[in-house]
Each structure stands twice: as C-alpha cells, then as structure tokens.
C-alpha positions in Angstrom: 146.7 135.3 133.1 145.8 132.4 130.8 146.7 133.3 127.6 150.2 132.5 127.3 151.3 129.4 125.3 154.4 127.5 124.2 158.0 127.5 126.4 160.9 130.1 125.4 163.7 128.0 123.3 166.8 127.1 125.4 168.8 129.9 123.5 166.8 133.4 124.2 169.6 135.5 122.6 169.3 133.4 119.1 165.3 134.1 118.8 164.6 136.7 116.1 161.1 137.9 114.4 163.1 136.2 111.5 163.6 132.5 112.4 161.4 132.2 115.6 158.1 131.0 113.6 156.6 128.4 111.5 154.9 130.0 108.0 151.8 128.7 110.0 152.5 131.0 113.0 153.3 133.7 111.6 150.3 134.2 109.2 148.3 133.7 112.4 149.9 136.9 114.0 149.4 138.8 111.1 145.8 137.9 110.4 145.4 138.9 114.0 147.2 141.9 113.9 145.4 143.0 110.7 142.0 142.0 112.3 142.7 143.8 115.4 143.8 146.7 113.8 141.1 146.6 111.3 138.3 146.6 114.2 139.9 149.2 116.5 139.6 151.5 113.9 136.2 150.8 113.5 135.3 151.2 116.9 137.5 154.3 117.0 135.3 156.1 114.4 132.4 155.1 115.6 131.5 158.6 116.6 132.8 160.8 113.9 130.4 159.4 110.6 127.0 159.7 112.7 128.1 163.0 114.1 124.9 164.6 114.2 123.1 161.9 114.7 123.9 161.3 118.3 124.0 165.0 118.9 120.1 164.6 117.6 119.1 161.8 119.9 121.1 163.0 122.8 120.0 166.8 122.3 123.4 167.9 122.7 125.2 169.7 120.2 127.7 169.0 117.7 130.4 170.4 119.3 129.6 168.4 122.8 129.8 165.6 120.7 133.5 166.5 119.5 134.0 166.8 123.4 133.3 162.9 123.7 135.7 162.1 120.7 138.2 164.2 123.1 137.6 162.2 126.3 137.9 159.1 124.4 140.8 160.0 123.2 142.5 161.3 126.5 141.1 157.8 127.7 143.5 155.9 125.5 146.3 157.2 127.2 145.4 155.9 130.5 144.5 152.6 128.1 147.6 152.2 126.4 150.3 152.4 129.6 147.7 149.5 130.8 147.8 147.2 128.3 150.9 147.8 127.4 152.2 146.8 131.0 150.1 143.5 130.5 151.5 142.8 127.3 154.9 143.2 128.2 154.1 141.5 131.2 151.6 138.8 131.1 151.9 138.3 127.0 150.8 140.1 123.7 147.7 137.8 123.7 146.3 138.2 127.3 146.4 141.9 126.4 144.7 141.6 123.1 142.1 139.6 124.3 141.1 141.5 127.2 141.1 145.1 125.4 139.0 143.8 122.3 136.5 142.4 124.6 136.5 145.3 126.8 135.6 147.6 123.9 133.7 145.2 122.7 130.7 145.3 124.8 131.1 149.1 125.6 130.1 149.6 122.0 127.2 147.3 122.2 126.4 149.0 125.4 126.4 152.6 124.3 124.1 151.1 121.4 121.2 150.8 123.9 122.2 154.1 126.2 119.3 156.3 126.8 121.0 159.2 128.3 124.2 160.9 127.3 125.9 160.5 130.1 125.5 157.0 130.1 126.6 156.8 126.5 129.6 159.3 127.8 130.5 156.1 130.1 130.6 153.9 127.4 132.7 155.6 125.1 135.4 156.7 128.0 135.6 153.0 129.3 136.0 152.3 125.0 139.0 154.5 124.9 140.4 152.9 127.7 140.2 149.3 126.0 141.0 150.9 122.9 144.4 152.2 124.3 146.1 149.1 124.2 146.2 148.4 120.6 148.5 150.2 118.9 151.5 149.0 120.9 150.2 145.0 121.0 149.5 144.9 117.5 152.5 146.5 116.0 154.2 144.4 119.0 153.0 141.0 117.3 154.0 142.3 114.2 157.4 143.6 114.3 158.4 140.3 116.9 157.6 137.9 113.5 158.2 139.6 110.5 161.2 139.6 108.7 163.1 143.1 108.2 163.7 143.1 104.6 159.8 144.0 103.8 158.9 144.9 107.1 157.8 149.1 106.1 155.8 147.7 103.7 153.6 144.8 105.6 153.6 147.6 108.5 152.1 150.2 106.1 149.9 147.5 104.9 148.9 146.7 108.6 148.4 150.4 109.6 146.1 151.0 106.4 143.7 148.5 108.3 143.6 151.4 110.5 142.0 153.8 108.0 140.2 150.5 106.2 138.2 150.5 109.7 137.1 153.8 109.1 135.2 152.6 106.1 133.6 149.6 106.9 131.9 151.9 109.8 131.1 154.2 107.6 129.2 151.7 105.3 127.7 150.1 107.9 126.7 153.5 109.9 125.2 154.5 106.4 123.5 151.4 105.8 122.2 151.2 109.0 120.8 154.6 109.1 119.6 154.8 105.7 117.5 151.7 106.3 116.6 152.3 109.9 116.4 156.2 110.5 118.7 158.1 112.5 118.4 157.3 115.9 117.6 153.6 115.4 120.2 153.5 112.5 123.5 154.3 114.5 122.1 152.4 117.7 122.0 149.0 115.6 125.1 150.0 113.6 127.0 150.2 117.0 125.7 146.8 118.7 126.2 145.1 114.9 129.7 146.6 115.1 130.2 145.5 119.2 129.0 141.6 118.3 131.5 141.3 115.3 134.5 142.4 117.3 133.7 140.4 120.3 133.5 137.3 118.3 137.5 138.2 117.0 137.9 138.6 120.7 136.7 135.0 121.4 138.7 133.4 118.5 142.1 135.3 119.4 141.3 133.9 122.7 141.6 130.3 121.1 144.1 130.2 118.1 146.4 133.5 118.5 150.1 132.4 119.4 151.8 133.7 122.0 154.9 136.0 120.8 158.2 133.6 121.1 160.4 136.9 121.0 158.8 137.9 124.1 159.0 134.8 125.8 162.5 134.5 125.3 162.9 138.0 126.3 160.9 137.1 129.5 163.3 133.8 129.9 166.6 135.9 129.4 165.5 138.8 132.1 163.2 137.5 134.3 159.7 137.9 135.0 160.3 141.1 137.1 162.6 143.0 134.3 160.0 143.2 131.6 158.5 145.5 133.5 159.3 148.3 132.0 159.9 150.7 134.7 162.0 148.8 136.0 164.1 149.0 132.9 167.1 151.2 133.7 167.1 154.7 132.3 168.5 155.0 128.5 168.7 158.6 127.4 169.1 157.9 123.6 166.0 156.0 123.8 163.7 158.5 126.1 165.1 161.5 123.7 164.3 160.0 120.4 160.6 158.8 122.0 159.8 162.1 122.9 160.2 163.4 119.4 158.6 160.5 118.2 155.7 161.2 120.0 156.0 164.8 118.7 155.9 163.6 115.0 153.2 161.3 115.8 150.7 163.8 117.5 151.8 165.9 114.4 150.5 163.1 112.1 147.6 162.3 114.0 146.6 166.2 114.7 146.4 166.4 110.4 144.6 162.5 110.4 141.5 163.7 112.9 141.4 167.1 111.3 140.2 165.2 107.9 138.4 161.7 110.0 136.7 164.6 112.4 135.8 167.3 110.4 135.2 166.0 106.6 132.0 164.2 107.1 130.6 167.1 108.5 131.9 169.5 106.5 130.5 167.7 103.1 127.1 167.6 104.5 126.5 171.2 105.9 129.5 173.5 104.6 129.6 172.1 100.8 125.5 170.8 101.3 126.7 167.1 99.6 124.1 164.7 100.1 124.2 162.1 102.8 124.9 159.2 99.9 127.2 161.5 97.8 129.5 162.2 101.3 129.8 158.3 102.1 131.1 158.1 98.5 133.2 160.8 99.0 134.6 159.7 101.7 135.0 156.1 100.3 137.4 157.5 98.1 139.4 159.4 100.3 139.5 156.3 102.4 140.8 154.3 99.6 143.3 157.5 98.8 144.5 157.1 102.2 145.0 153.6 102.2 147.3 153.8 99.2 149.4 156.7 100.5 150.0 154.2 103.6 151.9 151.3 101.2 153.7 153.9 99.3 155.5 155.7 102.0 156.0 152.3 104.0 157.2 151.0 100.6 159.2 153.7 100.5 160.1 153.6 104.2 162.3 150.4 103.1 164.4 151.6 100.5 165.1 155.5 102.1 164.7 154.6 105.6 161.7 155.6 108.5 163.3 159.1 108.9 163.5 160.2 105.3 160.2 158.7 104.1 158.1 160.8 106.8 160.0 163.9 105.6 158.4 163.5 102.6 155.0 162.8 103.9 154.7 165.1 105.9 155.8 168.0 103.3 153.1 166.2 100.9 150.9 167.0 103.8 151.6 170.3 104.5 151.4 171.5 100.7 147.8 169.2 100.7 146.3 171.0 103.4 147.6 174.5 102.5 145.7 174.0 99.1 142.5 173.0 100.4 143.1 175.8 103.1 142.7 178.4 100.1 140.0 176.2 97.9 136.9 177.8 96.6 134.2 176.3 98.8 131.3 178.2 97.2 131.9 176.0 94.3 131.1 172.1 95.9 133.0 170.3 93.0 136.0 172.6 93.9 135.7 171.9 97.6 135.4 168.3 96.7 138.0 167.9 94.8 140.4 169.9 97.2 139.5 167.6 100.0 140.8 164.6 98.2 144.5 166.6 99.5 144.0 165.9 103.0 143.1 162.5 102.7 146.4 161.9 102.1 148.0 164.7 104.5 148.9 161.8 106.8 150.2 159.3 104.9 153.3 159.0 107.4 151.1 156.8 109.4 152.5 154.5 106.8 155.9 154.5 108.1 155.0 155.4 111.5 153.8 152.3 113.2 156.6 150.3 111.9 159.0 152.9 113.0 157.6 153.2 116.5 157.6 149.6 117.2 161.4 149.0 115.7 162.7 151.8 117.9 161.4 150.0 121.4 163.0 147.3 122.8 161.6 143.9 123.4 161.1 144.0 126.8 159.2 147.0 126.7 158.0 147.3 123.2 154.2 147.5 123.9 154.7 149.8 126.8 156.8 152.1 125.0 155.1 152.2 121.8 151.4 152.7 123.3 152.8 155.5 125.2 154.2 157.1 122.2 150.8 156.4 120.4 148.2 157.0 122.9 149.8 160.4 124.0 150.0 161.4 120.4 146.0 160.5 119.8 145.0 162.2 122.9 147.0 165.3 121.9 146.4 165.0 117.8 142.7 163.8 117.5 141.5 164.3 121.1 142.7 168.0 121.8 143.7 169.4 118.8 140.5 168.9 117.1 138.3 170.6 120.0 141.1 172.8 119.8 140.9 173.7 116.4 136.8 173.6 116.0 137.2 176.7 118.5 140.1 178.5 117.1 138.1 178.6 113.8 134.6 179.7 115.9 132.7 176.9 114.6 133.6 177.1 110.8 134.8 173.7 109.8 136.6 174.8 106.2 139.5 176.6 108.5 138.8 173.8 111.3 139.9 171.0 108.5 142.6 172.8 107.3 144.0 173.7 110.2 145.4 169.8 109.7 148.5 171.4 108.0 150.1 172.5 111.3 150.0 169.1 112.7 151.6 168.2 109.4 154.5 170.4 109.9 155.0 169.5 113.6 155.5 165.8 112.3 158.0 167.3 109.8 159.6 168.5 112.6 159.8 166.3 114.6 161.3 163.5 112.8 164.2 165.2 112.0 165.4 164.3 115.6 164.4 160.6 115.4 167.3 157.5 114.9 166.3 155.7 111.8 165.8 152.0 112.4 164.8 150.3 109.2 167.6 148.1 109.6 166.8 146.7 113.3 166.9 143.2 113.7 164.0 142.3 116.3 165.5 139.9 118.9 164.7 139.1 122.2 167.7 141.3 123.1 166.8 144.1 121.4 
C-alpha cells in the first residue's frame, strides 16, 4: 500500500522488540504510538463532554445521544478486524495512516452536519476508523520495546488514552464557553479533526515501519500473516476469550464514569459547567496515575495478578459511590473521585493484550479483543445501564462496579505473559 519501508534482516528468527531498532527508531514508534493513542481518545470522547449540547442542536434527547456513543462503538468492532487485517498485512504504518485520516475528516465533517442523521454518519464511519487503533498502536509498541519495563511504558502509553479525554474536554469547554453551545462544540470538533489529520500527514512521512513484522512477514510469507489463515491454537483462542471478558469488564466500569460523570455533575449534583471540567480534570489526572501504578506494578507481580488487584480496587470504588450521599454535592463529589480510578487495569491491559498475540497476527488479535470489549463495555453496557436505572444516572454510574467484577473474573483464566520476549516468531 505505500507505507512500508526498510527490508527484513537476513535472520527473521534473531529480530526482537529488543535489538531490532536504533535509539532513533524506536523513540519514533513511541512518540507515534503515544500521539496516536493520545488523539484516538480524543476523538473517542468527542461525544460524551458536550452531551447535551448536541442533544440541544439536534433536538434529540440525551439518551438518543448515548444511542450514538453505542453505534460508534459497535462500529469499532467492524473497524478493528479491518485494520487490524491491514496491519498485519500490509504494515503497522499503512494501517495507522489510513484510520487517523479516516477519523480525521469524519470529525471535521460532523463539525458542519446540519441534521442528525448526517452527524449519525459521521460518527459511525468515526468508529470504524477508530477501530483500528488499539491493536496497531500497542502492535508498534510491544514489537520495539524492551521487556524489562515494558508494563510500565504500556501503562504510560494507555494513560494517553484517558489524557485524550482531557484535552477534549478543555477544548470542548473552551470552545463553548467562548462560542456558545451550538457554535462551541461545532468548532471544537473541526479544531480537534485538523489537528489529528496533520499527525496523520506526518506518520505518513517519518513513522518506521515495524522490523519485527517484516521479518515475521519474511519468515512466513506474505499469505501466512493473514491471520485466518493462521492454524487453529486452542491455548491462545481460550485465554482471548477471557481476555476479552476482562476487558469488556474494564471498559464497562471506564464508560460508566467517561459516559455518565459529566452529566451527572451538572444536573444530578447541579455543579457548574466550570466547576465539572475541573472536576473532571482531576479525575482525569486520578486516572492517569492509577494507569502507571498498576503497569508498574504489572512488572514486578505479573499482568494477571496486577489486574486482580485493580479490579477489586474498582469494585470497592464503585460500591462506595453506589451508597454516597448525593444530596450533599461535596459528598457526591468527593465519592466520584472512586470511580475515576475503578479501571485502573487499563494500565496493565494493553500491554497484556498485545504480549499474549503473536506477531503474525498481533494487530488482528488484539483489536478483536479490544474492539469487542468497547462495543460491549462502553457501547452496550452503558445504554444498557442508563435504562436499567430508568434514567437516573447516580445508579447508572455506579452500576460501573459489575463491569469491575467481571474483569476480576475474568483474568483469573488468562496466561500471564510479562516475561514474553517479542520476536518475529512469537
């Protein structure tokens, strides 16, 4: 497709994420990786800080909004067995390239939609591009890094994901503090749209290819890194399915915070619209820091262990703000501060995923881990959950602390592989 660069070595079976790259390379692939993971999540949350906002200039309600978080979600799915197929196929960078334009634009589109159905369009065709990066990132990283640290870099990588959330929410609140509400998320999503597609434009030019999978590619055969074509290993397909089960657990307790706590600290807890951003600014930063200490952690107890004990720190955060005072705003407040750290196995997650895969269909396998789990944990699940609690988002939010104990679950079942090395082979 274009975007490939460089020859495998003469040796595939000698190429490892630890010797393969020059110090050059490699912070490349992680300033990439961070980047790309940084702006996916801002494009991801593009919906859930303006909430009703849209549902005001579309004249739809809140909940039909939620319904378009859903199918964005669901979209992702279909997104991340795409790209993934590309990137195993064609190259980590053709893939990257292509889904950060794709989403790109949609965003800058649905900036000017009129009509909410057209908007709908936008942010389905969004989900799609959005789908593939997950799986290509944490593809990148894991095919460069060394092993020794690698929990920690990975938690540092998947914080970017959460760190997105809050550059969108400043802008979205600059934006429409300056501009209004209609004409303040409209210019906050075409701002947002132009930045990513210029990191689209410069992967394009100065991202290296991956030489673990271009010696993979050289040892197989162009035809064998496609992975289904792969044959069948049962180890593999059993742990994935309950990774994916501790993933949707993880992301069903993320959403029900990212979906539900802007909301909720504007109409349930009636926090003003600059006191919320802060609010949430902190629980971003919260988050962030959760990430690097159970990735940190993730190296010295291993992937399995480390989500145990995020995931018990999550049920016990959402049980408490499940029984939290909310006629007192300060209490509610302060409760909330538990589930923005609920999911802190997202910290050891993405590093996990991406270990357990092999090269030749690392991207594949890992996006369809990932993107199932998001359509399931923060596209049904919340719609799910809105409904279960008819409309009152306290119980909606805290509701997170299933999801929490389904990831608890669910990694219980799951090889630890903290000590992988990443090889073309393997």
């Amino acid at each position: 497709m274009g975007f490939s660069s460089g020859a495998a070595p003469e040796h595939p079976a000698a190429v490892t994420a630890a010797t393969a790259y020059t110090s050059r390379e490699r912070r490349l692939i992680l300033l990439f990786a961070i980047v790309g993971a940084l702006i996916e999540s801002m494009e991801l949350n593009l919906l859930s800080f303006p909430l009703t906002d849209l549902a005001a200039s579309f004249a739809v309600s809140t909940q039909s909004v939620v319904g378009v978080i859903t199918l964005q979600s669901l979209a992702s799915i279909a997104g991340g067995f795409l790209f993934g197929w590309i990137a195993d196929r064609w190259g980590r960078k053709a893939s990257y390239v292509t889904f950060t334009a794709m989403y790109s634009i949609a965003a800058v589109v649905g900036g000017f939609a009129q009509d909410y159905t057209t908007f709908t369009l936008t942010r389905a065709i969004a989900g799609l591009a959005m789908g593939g990066a997950f799986g290509v990132i944490f593809a990148m990283f894991a095919e460069s890094w060394k092993s020794r640290k690698r929990g920690f870099m990975g938690a540092v990588l998947q914080g970017m994901f959460i760190a997105g959330t809050l550059i969108t929410q400043l802008v979205l609140y600059t934006t429409i503090s300056a501009l209004g509400s209609d004409a303040g998320w409209r210019t906050g999503f075409v701002a947002i749209g132009l930045g990513c597609l210029l990191i689209a434009g410069t992967a394009a030019l100065w991202l290296p290819e991956s030489k673990v999978w271009l010696a993979a590619k050289d040892e197989a055969g162009a035809t064998a890194a496609a992975p289904v074509r792969a044959k069948p290993d049962w180890s593999v397909i059993r742990g994935a399915v309950f990774l994916t089960l501790t993933t949707t657990g993880v992301f069903a307790a993320s959403y029900s915070y990212i979906t539900f706590a802007p909301t909720y600290l504007r109409e349930t807890a009636g926090v003003s619209l600059t006191a919320s951003t802060i609010i949430l600014t902190v629980g971003t930063l919260l988050g962030i820091a959760s990430y690097v200490v159970a990735g940190t952690l993730s190296d010295r107890v291993g992937r399995r262990r480390a989500t145990l004990y995020a995931s018990v720190v999550g049920v016990a955060a959402f049980g408490a703000f499940a029984f939290a005072d909310i006629g007192s705003p300060s209490v509610a407040v302060i409760a909330l501060m538990g589930p923005a750290i609920g999911y802190a196995g997202f910290g050891v997650l993405g590093t996990w995923i991406s270990e357990f895969y092999p090269t030749r269909y690392r991207a594949f396998g890992s996006n369809a881990t990932y993107y199932v789990a998001r359509g399931l944990g923060s596209g049904l699940f919340p719609l799910g959950a809105v409904a279960l609690a008819g409309g009152d988002l306290h119980i909606a939010l805290a509701l997170g602390g299933v999801g929490a104990l389904v990831g608890l679950v669910g990694c219980l079942f799951v090889q630890d592989t903290a000590d992988r090395v990443i090889s073309a082979g393997s």
